[in-house]
N, C-alpha and C positions, 0 to 999 in steps of 0.2 A: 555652213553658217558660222560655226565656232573659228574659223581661217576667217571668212571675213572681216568677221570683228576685227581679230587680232588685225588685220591688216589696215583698218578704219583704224586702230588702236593707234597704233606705230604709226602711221604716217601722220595724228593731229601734232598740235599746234606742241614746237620744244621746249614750251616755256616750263615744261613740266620734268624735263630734264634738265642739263646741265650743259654747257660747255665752257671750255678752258680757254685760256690764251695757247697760242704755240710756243709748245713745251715738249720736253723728252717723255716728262711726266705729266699727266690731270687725275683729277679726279672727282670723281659725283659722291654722294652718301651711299650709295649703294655698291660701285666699281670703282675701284683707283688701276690706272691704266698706264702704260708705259713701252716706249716704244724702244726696243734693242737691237743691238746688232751686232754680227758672228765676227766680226773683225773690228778692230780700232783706227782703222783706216783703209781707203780702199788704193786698185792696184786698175790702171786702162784695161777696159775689157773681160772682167772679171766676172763671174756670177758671187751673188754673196748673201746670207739669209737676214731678212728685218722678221723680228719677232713683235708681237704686240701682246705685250703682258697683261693680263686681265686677275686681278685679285678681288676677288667676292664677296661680301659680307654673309655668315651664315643663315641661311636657308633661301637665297635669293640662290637665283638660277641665269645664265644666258645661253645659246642655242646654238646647235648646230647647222651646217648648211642644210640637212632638213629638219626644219624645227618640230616636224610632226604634227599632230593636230589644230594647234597654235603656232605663235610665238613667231621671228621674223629671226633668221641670222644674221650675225655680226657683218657688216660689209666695211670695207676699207676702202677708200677714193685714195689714189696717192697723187701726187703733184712731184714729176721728177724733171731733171735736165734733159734737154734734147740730143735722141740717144739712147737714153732709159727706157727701160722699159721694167713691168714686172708681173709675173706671173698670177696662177692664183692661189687662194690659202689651202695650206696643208692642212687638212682638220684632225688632231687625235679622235679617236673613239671616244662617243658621249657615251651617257650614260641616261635611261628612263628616269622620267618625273609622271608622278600620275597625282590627279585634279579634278577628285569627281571622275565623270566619264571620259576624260582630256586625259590623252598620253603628249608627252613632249619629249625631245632630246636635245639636249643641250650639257650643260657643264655649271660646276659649284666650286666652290673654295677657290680654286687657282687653274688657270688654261694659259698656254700660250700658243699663239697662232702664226704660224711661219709663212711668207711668203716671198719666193727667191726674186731677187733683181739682178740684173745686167746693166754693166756699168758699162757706159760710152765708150768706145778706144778710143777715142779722138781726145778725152783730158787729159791736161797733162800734168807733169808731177809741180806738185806747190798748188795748186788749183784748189778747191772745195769743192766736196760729192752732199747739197742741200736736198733733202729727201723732206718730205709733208705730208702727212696721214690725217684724211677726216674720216673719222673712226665712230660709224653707228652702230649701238646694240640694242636690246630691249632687255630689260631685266626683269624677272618676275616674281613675287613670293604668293601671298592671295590677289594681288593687284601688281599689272604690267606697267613700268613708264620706260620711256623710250628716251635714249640720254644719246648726245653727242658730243665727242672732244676733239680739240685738235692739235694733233702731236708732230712734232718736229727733230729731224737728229741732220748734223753740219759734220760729215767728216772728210779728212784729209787725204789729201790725193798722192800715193806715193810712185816713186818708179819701180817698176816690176822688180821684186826681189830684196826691195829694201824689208827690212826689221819693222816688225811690227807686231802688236797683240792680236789675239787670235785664242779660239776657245773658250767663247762665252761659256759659263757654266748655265746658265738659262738656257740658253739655246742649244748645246749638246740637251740637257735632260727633256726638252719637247722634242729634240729630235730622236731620240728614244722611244719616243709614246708614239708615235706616229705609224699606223699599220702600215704592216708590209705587205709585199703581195702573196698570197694564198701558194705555196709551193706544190698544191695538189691541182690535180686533173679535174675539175667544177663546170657541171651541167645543171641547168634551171629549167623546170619544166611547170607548166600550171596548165589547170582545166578550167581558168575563166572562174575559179571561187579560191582555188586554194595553189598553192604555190611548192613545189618540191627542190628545195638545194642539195645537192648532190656533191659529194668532196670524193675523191680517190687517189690514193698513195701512201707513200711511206710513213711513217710515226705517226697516223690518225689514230692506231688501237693503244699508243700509248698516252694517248694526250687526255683523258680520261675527266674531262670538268663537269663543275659541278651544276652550269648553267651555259647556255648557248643564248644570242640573240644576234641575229642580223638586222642592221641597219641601212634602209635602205636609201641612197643618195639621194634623189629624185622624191617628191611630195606625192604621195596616192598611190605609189606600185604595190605596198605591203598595208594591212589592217595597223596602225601604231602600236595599239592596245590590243590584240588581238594573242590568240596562243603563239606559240611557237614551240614546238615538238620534236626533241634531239635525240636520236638514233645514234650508237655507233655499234659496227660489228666488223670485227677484222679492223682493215684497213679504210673502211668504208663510211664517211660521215654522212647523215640524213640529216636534212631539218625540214619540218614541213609547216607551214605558214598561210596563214588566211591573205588571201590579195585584195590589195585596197581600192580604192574608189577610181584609179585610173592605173589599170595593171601593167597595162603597154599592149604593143600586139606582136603577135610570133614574129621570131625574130631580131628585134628589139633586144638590147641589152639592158640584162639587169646588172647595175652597179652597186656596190655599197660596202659596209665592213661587216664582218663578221666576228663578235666577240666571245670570246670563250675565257669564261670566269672559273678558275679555279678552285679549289673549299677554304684558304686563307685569302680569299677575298681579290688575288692579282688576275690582271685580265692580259692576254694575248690578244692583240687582233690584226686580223688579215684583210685585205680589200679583195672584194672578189668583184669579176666582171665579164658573163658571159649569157652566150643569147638566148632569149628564151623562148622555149618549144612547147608544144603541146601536147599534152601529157598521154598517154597511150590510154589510161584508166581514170579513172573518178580518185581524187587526194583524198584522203580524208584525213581531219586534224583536230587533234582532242581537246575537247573543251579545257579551259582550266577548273581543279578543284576550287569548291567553294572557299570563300573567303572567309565566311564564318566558321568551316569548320577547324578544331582544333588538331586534328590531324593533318593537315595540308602541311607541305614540307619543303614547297618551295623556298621560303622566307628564313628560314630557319640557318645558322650558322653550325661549325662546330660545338661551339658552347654550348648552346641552348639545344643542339640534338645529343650531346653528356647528361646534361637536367632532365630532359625529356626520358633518354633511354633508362637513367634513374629509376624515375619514377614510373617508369612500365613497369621495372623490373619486382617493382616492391608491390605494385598492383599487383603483379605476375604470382606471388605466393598465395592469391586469393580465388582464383582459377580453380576449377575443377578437375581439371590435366595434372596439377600437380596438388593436389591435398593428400593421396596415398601414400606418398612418400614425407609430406610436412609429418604426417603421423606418427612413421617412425620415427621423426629426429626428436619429435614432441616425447615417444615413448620412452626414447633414450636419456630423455633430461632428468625424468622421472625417478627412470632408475638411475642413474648416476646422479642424484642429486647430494649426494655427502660429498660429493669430489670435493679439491682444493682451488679456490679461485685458478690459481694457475692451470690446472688441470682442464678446466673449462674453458679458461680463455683459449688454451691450443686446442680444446676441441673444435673452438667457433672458427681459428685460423685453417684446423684444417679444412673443415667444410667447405669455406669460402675458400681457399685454394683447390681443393676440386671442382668446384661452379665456375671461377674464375679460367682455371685450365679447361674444361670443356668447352666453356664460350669460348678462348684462345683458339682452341683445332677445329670447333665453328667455323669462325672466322676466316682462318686459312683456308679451309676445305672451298668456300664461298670466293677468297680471292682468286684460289687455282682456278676453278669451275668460270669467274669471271674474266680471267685472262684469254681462255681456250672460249670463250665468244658465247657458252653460256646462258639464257635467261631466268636464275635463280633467287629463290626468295626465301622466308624466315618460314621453317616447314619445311624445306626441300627434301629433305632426307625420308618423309614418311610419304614418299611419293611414291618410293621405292616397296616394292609390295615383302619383298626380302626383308628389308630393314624392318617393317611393321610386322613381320612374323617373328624376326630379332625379339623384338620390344615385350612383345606377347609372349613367347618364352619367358623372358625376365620376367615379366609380372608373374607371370602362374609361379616361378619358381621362389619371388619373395614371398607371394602368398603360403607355399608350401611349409617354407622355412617361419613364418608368422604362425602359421596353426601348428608349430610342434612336428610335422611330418620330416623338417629335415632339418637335421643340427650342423652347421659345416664348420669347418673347424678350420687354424689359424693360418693355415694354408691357402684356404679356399676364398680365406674373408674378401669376396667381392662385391655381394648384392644383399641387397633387406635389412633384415632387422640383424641381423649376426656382426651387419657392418657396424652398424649403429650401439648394439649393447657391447662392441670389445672396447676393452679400456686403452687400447691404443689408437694412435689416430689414421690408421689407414682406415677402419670402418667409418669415420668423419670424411675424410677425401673422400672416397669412394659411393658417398653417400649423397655428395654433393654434383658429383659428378652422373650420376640417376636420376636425381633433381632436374639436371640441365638435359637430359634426356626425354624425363616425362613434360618436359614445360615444354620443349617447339612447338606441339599441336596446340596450344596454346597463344594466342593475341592478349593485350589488353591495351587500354588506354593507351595515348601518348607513345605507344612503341609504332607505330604506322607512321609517324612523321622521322622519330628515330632512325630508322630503320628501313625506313626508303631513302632521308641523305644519306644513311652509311652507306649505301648499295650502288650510288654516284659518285662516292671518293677514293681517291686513291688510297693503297692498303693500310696505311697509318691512320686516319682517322676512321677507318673501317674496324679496325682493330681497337681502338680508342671507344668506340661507340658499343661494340658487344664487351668491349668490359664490363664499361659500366652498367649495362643490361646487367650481367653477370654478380655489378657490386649488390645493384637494387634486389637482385634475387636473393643474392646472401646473407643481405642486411640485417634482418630480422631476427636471425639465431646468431648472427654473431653480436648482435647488440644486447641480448639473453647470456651469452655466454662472457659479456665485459661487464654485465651490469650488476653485483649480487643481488642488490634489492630486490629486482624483475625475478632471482632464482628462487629466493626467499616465499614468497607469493604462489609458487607452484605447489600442489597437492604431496602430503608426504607420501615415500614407497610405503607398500602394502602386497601383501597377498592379490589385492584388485587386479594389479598391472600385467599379470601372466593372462588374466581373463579379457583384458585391457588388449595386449598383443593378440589375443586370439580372435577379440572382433576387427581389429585393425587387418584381420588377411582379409577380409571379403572387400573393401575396396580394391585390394591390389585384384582378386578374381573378378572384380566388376569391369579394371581395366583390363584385364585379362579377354573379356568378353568382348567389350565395346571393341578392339581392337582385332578380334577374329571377324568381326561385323564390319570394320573398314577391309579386310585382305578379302571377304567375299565382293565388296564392290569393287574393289583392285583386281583381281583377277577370277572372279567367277565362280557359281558352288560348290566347286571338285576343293578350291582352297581351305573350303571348313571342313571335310573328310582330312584333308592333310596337317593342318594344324591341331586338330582334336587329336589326331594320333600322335604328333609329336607331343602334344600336354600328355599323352598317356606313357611316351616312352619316358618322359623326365619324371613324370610318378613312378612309374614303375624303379628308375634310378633311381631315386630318391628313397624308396622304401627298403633299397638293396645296401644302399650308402650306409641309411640309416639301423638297420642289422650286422651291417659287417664291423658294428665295434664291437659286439659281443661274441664273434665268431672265432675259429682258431685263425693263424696266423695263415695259413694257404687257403684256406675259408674266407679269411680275409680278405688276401690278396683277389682270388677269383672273384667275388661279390663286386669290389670297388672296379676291377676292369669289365663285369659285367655292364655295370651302373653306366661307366663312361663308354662302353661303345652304344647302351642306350642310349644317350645323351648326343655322341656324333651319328647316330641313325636319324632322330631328329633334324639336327641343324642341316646332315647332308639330305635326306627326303625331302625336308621344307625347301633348301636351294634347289633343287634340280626338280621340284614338281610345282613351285611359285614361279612362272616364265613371264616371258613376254606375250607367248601364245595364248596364253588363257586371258592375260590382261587384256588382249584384243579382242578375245569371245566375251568376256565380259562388255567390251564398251560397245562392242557391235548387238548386245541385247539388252541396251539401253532404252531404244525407242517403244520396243513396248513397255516399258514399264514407266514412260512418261504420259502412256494413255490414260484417261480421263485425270489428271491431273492441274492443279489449278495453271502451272507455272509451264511455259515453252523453255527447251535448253538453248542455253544462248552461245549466239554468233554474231561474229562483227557486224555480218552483211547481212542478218533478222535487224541487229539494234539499227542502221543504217536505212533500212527499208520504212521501219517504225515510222524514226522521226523523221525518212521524208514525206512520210503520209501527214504528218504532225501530231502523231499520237501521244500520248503520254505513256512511257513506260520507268518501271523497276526493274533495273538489273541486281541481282544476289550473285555476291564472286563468294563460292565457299568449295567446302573440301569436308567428304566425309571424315576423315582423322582430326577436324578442326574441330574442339568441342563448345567452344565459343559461338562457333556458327550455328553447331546442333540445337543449343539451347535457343539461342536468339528464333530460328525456324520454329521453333518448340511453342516458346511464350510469346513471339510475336505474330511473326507471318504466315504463319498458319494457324494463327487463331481464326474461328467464324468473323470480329468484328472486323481484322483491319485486309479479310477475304470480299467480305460485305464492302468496306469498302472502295477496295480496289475494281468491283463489279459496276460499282454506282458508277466510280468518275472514270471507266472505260481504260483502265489502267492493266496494260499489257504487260506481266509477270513475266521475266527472262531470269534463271539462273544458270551460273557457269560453273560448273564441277571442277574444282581444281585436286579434286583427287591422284588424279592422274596428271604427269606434268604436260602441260597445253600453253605452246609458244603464244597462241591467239589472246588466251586470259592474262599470261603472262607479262604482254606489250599491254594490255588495255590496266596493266595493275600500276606498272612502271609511269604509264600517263601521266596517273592519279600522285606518284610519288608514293606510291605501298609497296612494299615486298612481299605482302606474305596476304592473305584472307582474316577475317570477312571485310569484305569493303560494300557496302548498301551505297545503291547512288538511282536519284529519282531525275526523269526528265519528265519538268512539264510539257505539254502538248506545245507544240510550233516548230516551226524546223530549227530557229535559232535560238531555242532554249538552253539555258546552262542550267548543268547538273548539280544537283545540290546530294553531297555528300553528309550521310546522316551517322550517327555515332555507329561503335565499333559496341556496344552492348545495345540494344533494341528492348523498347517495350508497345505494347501495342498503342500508348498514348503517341508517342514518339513517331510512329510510325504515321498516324494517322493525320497528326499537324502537319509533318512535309508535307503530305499528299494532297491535304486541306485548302492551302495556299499558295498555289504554283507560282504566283507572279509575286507573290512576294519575297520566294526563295533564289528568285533570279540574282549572281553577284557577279562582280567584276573583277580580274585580273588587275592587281596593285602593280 
C-alpha cells in the first residue's frame, strides 16, 4: 500500500517539481544537480564515466535502486550519438531512513552516480561527442516531490593519444565509494521467513564492525525494516535476515551490498550475489531491542558509549558487590584524616590507578578471549568456579585481617584493610584494584549498552570504554581525596573506628558466604566441604602468622612456613578438588531442583516453541554470582504479586542461568547488545511480537506494567 502511493506519488503531475533548461548544471530547491565527466574530451571508441552530481539540502533524502518501502530511484534517460551507447548506474551503498513504520534507502548530503559510455569509433577527431540526461528523482523529508532536470555536457573529439585532461576529482572519489565485489566464498539460504548470508575466507575475523546491513537490489527479497543479525566466528561471516514480501524462489539469485560499519562511523561495502537455497533447518533471527529502552546499544557511538560507561561506573559504587570494600576506603579516610592535602590527593591517584589498571588487564584478558573466537561478557571470570573460590579466600582473609586476627605487615601489604590504613600508596592501588575485583558480579544502569558496544569494537575503543567504566568507578574517592571541603565534613578519628573496622569484617564474611553459595551451584556440595576447609587452613595460618611475632627467631621462622604451606594446602586442595567434573554433576542435578518451581530453564528451542504457540513469555538471563539479579529475583519476581500476575495473563517464566558459561545465553545476550546479566525481556503473546526489554533494576510495579500492556510495548527498529 505504502509503494503504491509513493508510486501514484512520483508519477503526478511535475508542476510540483522543477525542471531546468539544458545545462551541465540545474537545480530545484531541494537538489542542485550536475552532470561530469572522467575526461575533458573524448578519444573513437573509448569507454569513459558521466557522473551525475546530486547535492542535497539537509534532511532531504533521494533513493537507491531499491528505494525500500517507498520512494522511486533516480532514473537517467540519456540521448547520445549514433553509436553510443551507455550502461547502467553504478550505485554506492545507501544508507537507512526510517518514517514511522517506513524503512527507505537512499542517500543525503551529496551522491554521485556513475554510468559508463561508449564512444562511437566511427567519430572522428575535431567532431563533437553531445551527451543529454533527463534526470528524474523524488526527494523526500516529511513530504515527497518528484523534480526533473535536463542536463547536457558537448565534448571534444580528439585523436587517439592526443593530450588531454583526465582525473575528475569527483569522479575518482565516487568511484572509491562504490562496492566491490565480496572477496569471500557467500552462500544464501532461507526457509521461506527468514534469510541466512553466509561469507567464508580470509580477513573476516579481522574485519570486526560495529554494524552489518545488507541491501538488497531487488524490491521485496528482504523485510526493509526488519532485524538483521551479524555473527562472526573465525573466518566465518553470518548475518541472518527476515525475507520480505517477495523472497524469490530456490535458486534465484540474491543480489545486493552488503555494508559493514565500522565504530568511527566508515563503511566498507561489498556486492554480493549468489543463489539461494533452502535452508536445511528453521532461521531464526532476533528481534530487535526495544526502542525505548535505555540500554539498547545499537544507536550508540563511541562518545556516548564513554558517557554511558561513566556513569555505570559511578552507579557501580552503589552496588551491593562492592560496598565491603567502599568500607574500607571510607575507614581509611577516617583515620588518615590529618593527612596533608597532598598526601590525600596521591592517595585518591593511587586508588584510581589500581581501578584503572585492573579494568586495563580486563580489557586485554577480553580482547585475547575475543580474538581465539570466544563468546565473552562483563562477569566472565566468576564463571570460573576456581576464580570464585580465588575471590572467597580473599574475602574471608580481609575479613580476618578487619577483625584483628591477622596483622600483615609491609611486605605483605596486598588485601583489606592493612592496604587501606598504610600510609603509603600501594595499600591505595591495591585497594583499588579489589574494588575492581568485587564489582564484575555486579551490572548497573547504563553499563549494558556501554558494554555490549565495547564487546563489538576493535581493541582501541574496547579499551577506551572499560576505562572509563574504570574512571566512573574511581570517581568518587578521588573527588574526596582533591576536595578538602568534602574531608573537612567527615567524622573526626576516635577510639570508635577500631570498633568501626571490626564491624566492617562481617560484610567482607557475608561476601565470604554469598560466594561459597555461588561455587556450590558451580560445581556441586562436595565444593563447600572444600572451601570451608580451605577458610580453615587460612585461619589456622593466620593465627600462626599472627603468633609468630612474639616467638623466638627459629620459632619464628617455623610458625610463618607453617602458616604459608597452610595457605598453598588451600589454594592447591581448592584447584585440584573445584573441576570440571563436579561442575557437570552439579548442572546435571539441576532438573530436580527446578521441580515445583514457578519458572522453566530456558532454551532457545523452549522460547521458539512458546512464541510459535503465541504465548506470552518472560525470559530471566541471570547468574548466581550476579547479585543484581539476586536481588531483583528477591524484591521483584518472586514476589506473590507480580507471580499472581504472571498466572493471570498465562505468562510462561523461562530463566537462563548464566552461572556457568553457556554459548546458547551467550548469542541470545549479544542479540540484545549486552555483555554480561541480568537482562529481563517480556514477549507479548503472538508469534510476531517484539520484545520489550525492562530495566536492569526491577521492582514489582515495573514488572507488572510491561506485563499489563503487551500491545503497547510493541517498538520498532530505527
Amino acid at each position: 500500500m505504502i509503494r503504491t502511493f509513493s508510486l501514484v506519488l512520483a508519477t503526478a503531475s511535475v508542476a510540483h517539481g522543477a525542471t531546468a533548461q539544458a545545462a551541465s548544471r540545474a537545480a530545484t530547491p531541494q537538489v542542485r544537480a550536475e552532470l561530469l565527466a572522467s575526461v575533458s574530451a573524448v578519444y573513437p571508441g573509448e569507454q569513459i564515466e558521466l557522473g551525475l552530481q546530486q547535492k542535497i539540502i539537509p534532511h532531504w533524502h533521494t533513493y537507491w535502486v531499491n528505494p525500500g518501502d517507498s520512494g522511486l530511484a533516480t532514473t537517467i534517460a540519456w540521448t547520445l550519438p549514433d553509436g553510443a551507447s551507455a550502461g547502467d548506474i553504478q550505485w554506492p551503498a545507501p544508507k537507512r531512513f526510517k518514517t514511522g513504520p517506513v524503512a527507505n534507502y537512499g542517500y543525503e548530503n551529496e551522491v554521485t552516480l556513475l554510468s559508463p559510455i561508449r564512444v562511437p569509433a566511427g567519430l572522428q577527431p575535431g567532431q563533437r561527442f553531445p551527451v543529454k540526461a533527463e534526470v528524474s528523482w523524488l526527494v523526500c523529508k516529511e513530504v515527497c516531490i518528484p523534480e526533473q532536470v535536463s542536463l547536457d555536457l558537448d565534448l571534444p573529439v580528439l585523436a587517439p593519444g592526443s593530450p588531454r585532461e583526465t582525473g575528475n576529482s569527483v569522479i575518482q572519489a565516487a568511484r572509491s565509494r562504490l562496492p566491490v565485489a565480496a572477496p569471500w566464498q557467500t552462500t544464501v539460504e532461507s526457509d521461506g521467513k527468514a534469510i541466512l548470508l553466509r561469507a567464508s575466507g580470509a580477513g573476516i575475523a579481522g574485519l570486526k564492525p560495529a554494524e552489518a546491513w545488507f541491501y538488497a537490489r531487488e524490491w521485496g527479497r528482504t523485510t526493509h525494516d526488519g532485524p538483521q543479525q551479524l555473527h562472526i566466528q573465525g573466518d566465518t561471516l553470518e548475518l541472518r535476515l527476515k525475507a520480505g514480501e517477495a523472497p524469490g524462489a530456490t535458486g534465484t539469485p540474491l543480489d545486493g551490498v552488503l555494508a559493514l560499519q565500522a565504530a568511527d562511523g566508515s563503511v566498507k561495502a561489498y556486492t554480493v550475489s549468489a543463489p539461494l537455497q533452502a535452508a536445511s533447518a528453521p532461521i531464526s533471527v532476533a528481534a530487535p531491542a526495544s526502542r525505548g529502552a535505555p540500554e539498547a546499544a545499537d544507536d550508540i557511538q563511541l562518545g556516548g558509549a564513554l558517557v554511558l560507561a561513566l556513569l555505570g561506573g559511578l552507579i557501580l559504587n552503589l552496588m551491593p558487590c562492592v560496598f565491603p570494600v567502599l568500607s574500607i576506603k571510607a575507614l581509611s579516610l577516617l583515620r588518615h584524616g590529618g593527612q596533608s592535602p597532598w598526601q590525600a590527593r596521591l592517595q585518591g591517584l593511587a586508588y584510581t590507578a589500581g581501578v584503572l589498571s585492573s579494568f586495563a588487564v580486563l580489557a586485554g584478558v577480553l580482547v585475547a578471549l575475543k580474538a581465539g573466537g570466544a563468546e565473552v561478557g562483563w562477569g566472565f571470570q566468576f564463571q570460573s568456579p576456581v576464580f570464585v573460590l580465588a575471590v572467597a579466600y580473599l574475602m574471608f582473609t580481609v575479613g580476618l585481617s578487619l577483625s584483628g586476627a591477622l596483622h600483615l605487615g609491609a611486605s605483605a601489604a596486598g588485601v583489606g584493610a592493612s592496604l587501606a590504613d598504610r600510609p603509603g600508596h600501594a595499600g591505595s592501588f591495591f585497594t583499588g584494584v579489589l574494588a575492581t575485583v568485587v564489582a564484575t558480579p555486579c551490572t548497573a544502569p547504563f553499563m549494558g549498552a556501554a558494554l555490549g558496544f565495547a564487546l563489538g569494537q576493535p581493541a582501541p575503543a574496547l579499551f577506551a570504554v572499560f576505562l572509563s567504566l574504570g574512571l566512573g568507578l574511581a570517581l568518587p574517592y578521588l573527588l574526596l581525596s582533591f576536595w578538602p571541603a568534602l574531608q573537612r565534613r567527615l567524622p573526626r578519628p576516635g577510639p570508635w573506628m577500631e570498633r568501626l573496622k571490626e564491624i566492617l569484617a562481617f560484610p567482607m564474611y557475608g561476601a565470604a558466604v554469598w560466594l561459597v553459595w555461588v561455587l556450590a551451584r558451580q560445581a556441586g556440595p562436595d565444593a563447600i566441604a572444600i572451601a570451608l576447609g580451605g577458610m580453615l587452613a587460612i585461619a589456622f595460618a593466620a593465627w600462626l602468622y599472627q603468633h609468630s611475632h612474639t616467638a623466638r627467631p627459629l620459632a619464628r621462622h617455623g610458625s610463618r612456613g607453617l602458616a604459608a604451606a597452610a595457605v598453598a594446602l588451600a589454594l592447591a586442595g581448592g584447584y585440584a578438588g573445584i573441576g570440571s567434573d563436579s561442575a557437570r554433576a552439579a548442572t546435571g542435578n539441576t532438573a530436580a531442583a527446578h521441580a515445583g518451581q514457578s519458572w522453566e530453564p530456558y532454551s532457545k528451542a523452549r522460547l521458539d516453541a512458546l512464541r510459535a504457540e503465541g504465548k506470552p513469555v518472560f525470559v530471566n538471563f541471570t547468574a548466581a554470582w550476579c547479585i543484581t539479579c539476586l536481588a531483583n529475583e528477591k524484591v521483584a519476581l518472586s514476589s506473590d504479586t507480580v507471580q499472581d500476575a504472571f498466572r493471570q495473563a498465562g505468562i510462561t517464566y523461562l530463566k537462563g542461568d548464566w552461572t556457568h558459561q553457556d554459548p546458547e545465553i551467550s548469542a541470545h545476550l549479544a542479540e540484545f547488545g549486552r555483555s554480561g546479566v541480568p537482562l529481563y525481556l517480556f514477549y507479548p503473546g503472538g508469534t510476531a511480537s517484539t520484545p520489550k526489554v525492562l530495566p536492569q533494576l526491577l521492582t514489582p510495579a515495573i514488572v507488572r506494567a510491561a506485563i499489563a500492556t503487551p500491545s503497547s510495548i510493541a517498538t520498532l527498529q530505527e
